[in-house]
C-alpha positions in Angstrom: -13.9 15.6 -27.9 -15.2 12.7 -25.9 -12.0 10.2 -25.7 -13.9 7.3 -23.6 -16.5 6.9 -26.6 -13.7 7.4 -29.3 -12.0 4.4 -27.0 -15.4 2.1 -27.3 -15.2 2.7 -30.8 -12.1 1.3 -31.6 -12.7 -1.4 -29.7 -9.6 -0.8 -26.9 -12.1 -0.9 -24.1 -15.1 -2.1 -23.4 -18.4 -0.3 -22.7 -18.7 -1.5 -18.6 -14.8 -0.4 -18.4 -14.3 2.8 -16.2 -11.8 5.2 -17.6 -9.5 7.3 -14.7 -8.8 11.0 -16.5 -6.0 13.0 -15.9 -3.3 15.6 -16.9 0.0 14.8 -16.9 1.0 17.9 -14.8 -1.5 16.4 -12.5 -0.2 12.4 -12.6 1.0 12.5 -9.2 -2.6 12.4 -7.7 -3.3 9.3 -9.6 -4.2 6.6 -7.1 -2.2 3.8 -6.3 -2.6 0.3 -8.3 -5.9 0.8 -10.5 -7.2 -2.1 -12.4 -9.1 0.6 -14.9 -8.1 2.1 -18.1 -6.5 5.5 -17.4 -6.6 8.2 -20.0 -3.1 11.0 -19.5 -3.9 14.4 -21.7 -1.7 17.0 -22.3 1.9 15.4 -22.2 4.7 17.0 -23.5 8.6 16.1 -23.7 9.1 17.9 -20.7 6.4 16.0 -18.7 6.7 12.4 -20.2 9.6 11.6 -17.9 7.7 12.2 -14.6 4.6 10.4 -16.5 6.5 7.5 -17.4 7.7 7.2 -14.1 4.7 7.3 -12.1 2.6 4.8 -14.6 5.2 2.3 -14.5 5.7 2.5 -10.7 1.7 2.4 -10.2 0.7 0.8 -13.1 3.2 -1.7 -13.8 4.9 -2.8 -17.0 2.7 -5.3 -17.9 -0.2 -3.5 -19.1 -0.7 -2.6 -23.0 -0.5 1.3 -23.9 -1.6 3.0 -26.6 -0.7 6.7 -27.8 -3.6 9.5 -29.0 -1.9 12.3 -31.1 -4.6 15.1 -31.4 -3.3 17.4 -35.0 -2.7 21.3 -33.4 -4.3 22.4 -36.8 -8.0 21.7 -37.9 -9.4 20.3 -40.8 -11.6 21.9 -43.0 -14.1 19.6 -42.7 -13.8 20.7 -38.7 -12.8 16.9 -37.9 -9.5 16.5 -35.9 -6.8 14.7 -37.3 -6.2 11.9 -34.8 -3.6 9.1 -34.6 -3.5 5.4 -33.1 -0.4 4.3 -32.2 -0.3 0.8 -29.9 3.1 1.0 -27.9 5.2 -1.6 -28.2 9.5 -1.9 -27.9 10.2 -0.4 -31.1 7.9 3.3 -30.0 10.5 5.6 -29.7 8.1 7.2 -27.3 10.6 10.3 -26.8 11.2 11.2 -30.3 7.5 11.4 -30.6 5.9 13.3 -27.5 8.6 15.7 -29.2 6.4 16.1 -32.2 5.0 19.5 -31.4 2.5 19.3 -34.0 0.1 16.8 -32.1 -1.2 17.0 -28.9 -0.3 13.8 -26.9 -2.3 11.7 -24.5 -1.6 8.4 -23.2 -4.1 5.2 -22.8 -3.0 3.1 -20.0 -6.0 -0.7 -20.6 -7.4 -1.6 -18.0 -6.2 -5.0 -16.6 -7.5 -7.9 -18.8 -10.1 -9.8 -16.6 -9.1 -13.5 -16.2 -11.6 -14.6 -13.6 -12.5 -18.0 -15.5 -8.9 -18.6 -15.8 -7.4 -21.3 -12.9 -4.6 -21.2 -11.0 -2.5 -23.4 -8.7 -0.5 -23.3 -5.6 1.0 -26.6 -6.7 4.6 -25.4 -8.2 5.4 -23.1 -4.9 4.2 -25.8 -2.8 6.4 -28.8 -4.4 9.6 -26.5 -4.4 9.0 -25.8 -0.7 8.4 -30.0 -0.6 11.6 -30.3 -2.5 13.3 -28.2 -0.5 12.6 -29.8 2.9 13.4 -33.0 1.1 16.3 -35.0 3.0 18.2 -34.5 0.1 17.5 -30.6 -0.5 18.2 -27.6 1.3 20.3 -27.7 4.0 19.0 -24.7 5.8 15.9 -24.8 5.1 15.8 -28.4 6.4 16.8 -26.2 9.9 13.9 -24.0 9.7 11.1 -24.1 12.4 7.7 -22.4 12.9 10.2 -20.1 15.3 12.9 -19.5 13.2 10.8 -18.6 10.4 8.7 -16.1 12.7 11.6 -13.2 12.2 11.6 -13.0 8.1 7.5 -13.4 7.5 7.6 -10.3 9.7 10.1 -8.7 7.5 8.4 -9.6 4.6 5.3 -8.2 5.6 6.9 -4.8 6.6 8.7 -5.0 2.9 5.0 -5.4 1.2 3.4 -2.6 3.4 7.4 -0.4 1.9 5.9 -1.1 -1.7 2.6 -0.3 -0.7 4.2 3.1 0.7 6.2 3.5 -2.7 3.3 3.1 -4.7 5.7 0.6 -7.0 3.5 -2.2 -8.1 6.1 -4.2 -9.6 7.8 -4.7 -6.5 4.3 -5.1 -4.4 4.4 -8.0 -6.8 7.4 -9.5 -5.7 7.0 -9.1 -1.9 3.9 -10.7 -2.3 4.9 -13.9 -3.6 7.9 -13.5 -0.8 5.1 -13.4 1.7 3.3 -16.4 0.0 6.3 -18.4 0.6 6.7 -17.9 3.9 2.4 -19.1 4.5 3.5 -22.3 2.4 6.5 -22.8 4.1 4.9 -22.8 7.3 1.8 -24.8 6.4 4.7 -27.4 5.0 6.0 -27.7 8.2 3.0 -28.6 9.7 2.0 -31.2 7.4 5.0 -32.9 7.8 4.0 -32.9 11.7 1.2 -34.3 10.8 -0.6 -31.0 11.9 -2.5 -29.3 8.8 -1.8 -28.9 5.3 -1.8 -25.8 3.5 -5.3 -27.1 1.3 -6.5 -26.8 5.1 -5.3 -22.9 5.2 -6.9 -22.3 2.0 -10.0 -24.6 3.1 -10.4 -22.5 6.4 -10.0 -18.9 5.3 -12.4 -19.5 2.8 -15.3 -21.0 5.2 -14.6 -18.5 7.7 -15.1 -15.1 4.5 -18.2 -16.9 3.4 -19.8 -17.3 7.3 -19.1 -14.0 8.2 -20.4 -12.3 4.5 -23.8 -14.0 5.3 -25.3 -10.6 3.0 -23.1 -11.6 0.2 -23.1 -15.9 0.5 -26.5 -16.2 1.8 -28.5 -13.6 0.6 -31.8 -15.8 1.5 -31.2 -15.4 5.4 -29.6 -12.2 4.9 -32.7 -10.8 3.1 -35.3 -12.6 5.5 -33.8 -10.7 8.6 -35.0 -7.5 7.4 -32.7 -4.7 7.3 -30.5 -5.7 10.7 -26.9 -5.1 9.9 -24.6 -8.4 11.5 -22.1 -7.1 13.3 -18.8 -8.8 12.4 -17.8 -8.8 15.9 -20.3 -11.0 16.9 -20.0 -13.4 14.3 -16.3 -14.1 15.0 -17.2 -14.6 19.3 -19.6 -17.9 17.4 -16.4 -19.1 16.3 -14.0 -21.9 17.8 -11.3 -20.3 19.0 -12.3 -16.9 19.0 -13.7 -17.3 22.5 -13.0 -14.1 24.8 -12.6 -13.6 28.9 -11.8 -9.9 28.3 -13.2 -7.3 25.5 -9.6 -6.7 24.8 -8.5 -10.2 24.5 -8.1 -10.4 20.8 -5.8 -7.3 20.0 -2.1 -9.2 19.6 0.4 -8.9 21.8 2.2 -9.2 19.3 1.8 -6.1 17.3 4.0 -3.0 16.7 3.0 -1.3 19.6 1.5 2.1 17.5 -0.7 -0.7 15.6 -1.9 -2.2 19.2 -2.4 1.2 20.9 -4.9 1.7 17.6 -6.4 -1.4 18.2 -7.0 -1.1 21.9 -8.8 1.8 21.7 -11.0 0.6 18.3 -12.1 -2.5 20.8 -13.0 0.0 23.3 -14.5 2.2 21.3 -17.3 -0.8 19.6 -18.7 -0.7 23.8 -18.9 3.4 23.7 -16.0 3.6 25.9 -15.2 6.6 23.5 -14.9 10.5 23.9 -18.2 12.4 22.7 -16.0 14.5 20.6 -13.1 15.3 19.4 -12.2 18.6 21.7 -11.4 16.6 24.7 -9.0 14.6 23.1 -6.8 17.2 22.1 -7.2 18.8 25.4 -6.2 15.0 26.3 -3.4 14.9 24.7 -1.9 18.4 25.8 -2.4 17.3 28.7 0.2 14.4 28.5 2.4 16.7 26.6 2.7 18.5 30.4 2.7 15.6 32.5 5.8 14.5 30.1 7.4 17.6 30.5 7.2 17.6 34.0 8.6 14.4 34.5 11.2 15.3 32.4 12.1 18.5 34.7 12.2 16.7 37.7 14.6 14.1 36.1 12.5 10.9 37.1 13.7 9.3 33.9 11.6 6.1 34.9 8.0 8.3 35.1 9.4 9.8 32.1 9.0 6.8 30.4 5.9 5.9 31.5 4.2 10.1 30.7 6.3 8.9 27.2 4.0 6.6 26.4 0.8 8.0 27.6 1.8 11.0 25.1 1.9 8.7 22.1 -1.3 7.0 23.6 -2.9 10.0 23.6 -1.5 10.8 19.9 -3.0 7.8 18.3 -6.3 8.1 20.1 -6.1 11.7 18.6 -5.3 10.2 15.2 -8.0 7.6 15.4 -10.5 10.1 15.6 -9.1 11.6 11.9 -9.0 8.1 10.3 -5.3 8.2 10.3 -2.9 4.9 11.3 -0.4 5.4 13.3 1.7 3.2 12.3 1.3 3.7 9.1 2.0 7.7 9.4 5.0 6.7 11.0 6.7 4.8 8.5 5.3 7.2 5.5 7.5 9.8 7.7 10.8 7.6 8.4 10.8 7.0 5.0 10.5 10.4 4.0 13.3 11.0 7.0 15.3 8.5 5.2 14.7 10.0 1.8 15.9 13.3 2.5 18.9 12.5 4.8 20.4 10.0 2.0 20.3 13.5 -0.3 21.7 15.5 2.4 24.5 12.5 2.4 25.0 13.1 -1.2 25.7 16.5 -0.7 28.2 15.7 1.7 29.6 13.6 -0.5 29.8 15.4 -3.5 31.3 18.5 -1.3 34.5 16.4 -0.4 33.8 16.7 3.2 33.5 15.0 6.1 30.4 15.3 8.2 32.6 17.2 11.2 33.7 19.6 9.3 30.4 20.9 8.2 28.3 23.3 10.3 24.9 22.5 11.2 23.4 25.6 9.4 25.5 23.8 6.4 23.7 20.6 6.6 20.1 22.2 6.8 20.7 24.1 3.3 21.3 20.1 2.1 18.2 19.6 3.9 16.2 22.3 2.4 17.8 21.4 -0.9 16.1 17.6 0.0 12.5 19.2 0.6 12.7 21.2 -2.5 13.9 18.5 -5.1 10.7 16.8 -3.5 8.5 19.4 -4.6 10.3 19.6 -8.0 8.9 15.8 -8.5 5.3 16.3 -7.8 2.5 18.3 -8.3 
């Protein structure tokens, strides 16, 4: 049975729509945040709590749903019995993937396309106004580019956690956290007299247009032949982007994984690059022993310094794989964090203390973690 046409034909999405297809024994492979329609076969009452789970966390709530019940038994005209049924709060969505007599399958729309719809700025900006006001907000009347440096770097970190959780309800949120901290920092330059934030929007937008000269200008782009513009060069023609050193524009600033990466990506663009990826593993072994020996001759300070050549080493080895860092990092202290806050359950739940159990003790909890982890995907 083709499901996308049978879709098109009652009108719940439309013919340039692309449908994602899946099983729900196979929903944890579903990628993160789509904006198309999503079609989930074969769920069950044993499987529509896991499905539920990941579509809301990846999907969000907002989006319409609509139910396909396939009849087990045929017709004898050879047509399948099918059912329609648009979710809304009264489904009793458990009572009926319980119905063993039809086979279930889930229609997640597609986002609704608003692009012709406006939007403004204007209410988060005049809260931020009102709360700078002499007569508003205290602290936030204290608040200074510097002050405000430490929570728009926790905010980002939060946005990249949701991004990590695949939970697009709370991507949502941290956003509009992150949002607040760009107005509330282009409201305290305007009161300096500085730049407004119509001036951020104003200059971010000039500056994707110039350098997407194949996209904006497609009548230059097109009359240079087939030369690709090398982004690179078309930020050096920009004020302010001015460089003494090749290196000059990676942050100091950064999480040091995330600048390592970007060191060696700048270096890279020139050819200062390994042909191939053997020597950088023999590379990177070879820091492994350097560390070790510094370690063995208890020079704690060259220890240090072999340390960081080793994770050097690592993220150049990384780079070569397309994988971040940084971003492997976290995924792991989160799945550290995870698993340890089940092994603390177990400790809990034992009516222990942590110094009476053995160590051999707390890696069954820990084994126990990996294998409920397993139990929850696919």
């Amino acid at each position: 049975m083709d499901y996308v046409t049978l879709l098109r034909d009652k009108e719940y999405i439309q013919a340039d729509d692309a449908v994602y297809v899946t099983s729900a024994v196979r929903i944890d492979r579903m990628p993160f945040d789509m904006s198309d329609a999503v079609l989930i076969r074969a769920i069950t009452a044993e499987t529509w709590p896991r499905v539920t789970e990941v579509v809301t966390s990846r999907l969000g709530k907002a989006r319409q749903r609509v139910w396909l019940g396939t009849a087990s038994h045929a017709e004898p005209s050879g047509q399948e019995e099918l059912l329609w049924i648009p979710e809304d709060e009264t489904t009793d969505v458990t009572a009926m993937v319980k119905q063993t007599e039809y086979s279930w399958s889930l229609v997640v729309l597609p986002i609704q396309k608003e692009e012709d719809t406006p939007f403004t700025l204007a209410p988060l900006r005049d809260v931020v106004a009102a709360l700078r006001a002499p007569d508003g907000c205290p602290w936030d009347r204290l608040q200074t580019h510097s002050t405000l440096r430490r929570y728009l770097l926790e905010e980002i970190y939060e946005v990249l956690e949701a991004i990590d959780n695949e939970d697009v309800d709370n991507l949502r949120e941290e956003l509009g956290d992150v949002l607040l901290q760009i107005v509330f920092h282009a409201r305290l330059a305007e009161e300096a007299g500085q730049f407004s934030l119509q001036d951020v929007i104003d200059d971010i937008t000039t500056k994707m247009i110039r350098r997407h000269p194949h996209v904006f200008n497609r009548t230059d782009s097109e009359g240079a032949g087939t030369a690709v513009l090398s982004w690179e060069a078309l930020k050096a023609q920009e004020r302010g982007h001015e460089r003494h050193g090749l290196l000059d524009g990676v942050s100091k600033g950064l999480p040091a994984l995330l600048r390592a990466q970007k060191l060696q990506e700048k270096a890279a663009k020139v050819g200062f690059d390994w042909d191939s990826v053997e020597p950088v593993w023999n590379k990177f072994y070879e820091e492994i022993d350097e560390f070790k020996e510094a370690v063995a001759a208890g020079d704690r300070k060259n220890a240090e310094l072999e340390a960081g050549d080793v994770l050097f080493s690592l993220i150049n080895l990384l780079r070569w794989y397309k994988i971040g860092g940084e971003n492997a990092l976290n995924r792991t202290n989160t799945k550290f964090y995870r698993r340890f806050s089940y092994v603390e359950h177990c400790v809990r739940s034992s009516n222990t203390s942590w110094d009476e159990l053995t160590l051999a003790e707390l890696d069954s909890y820990w084994d126990a973690a990996k294998v409920n982890e397993r139990s929850h995907s696919v």
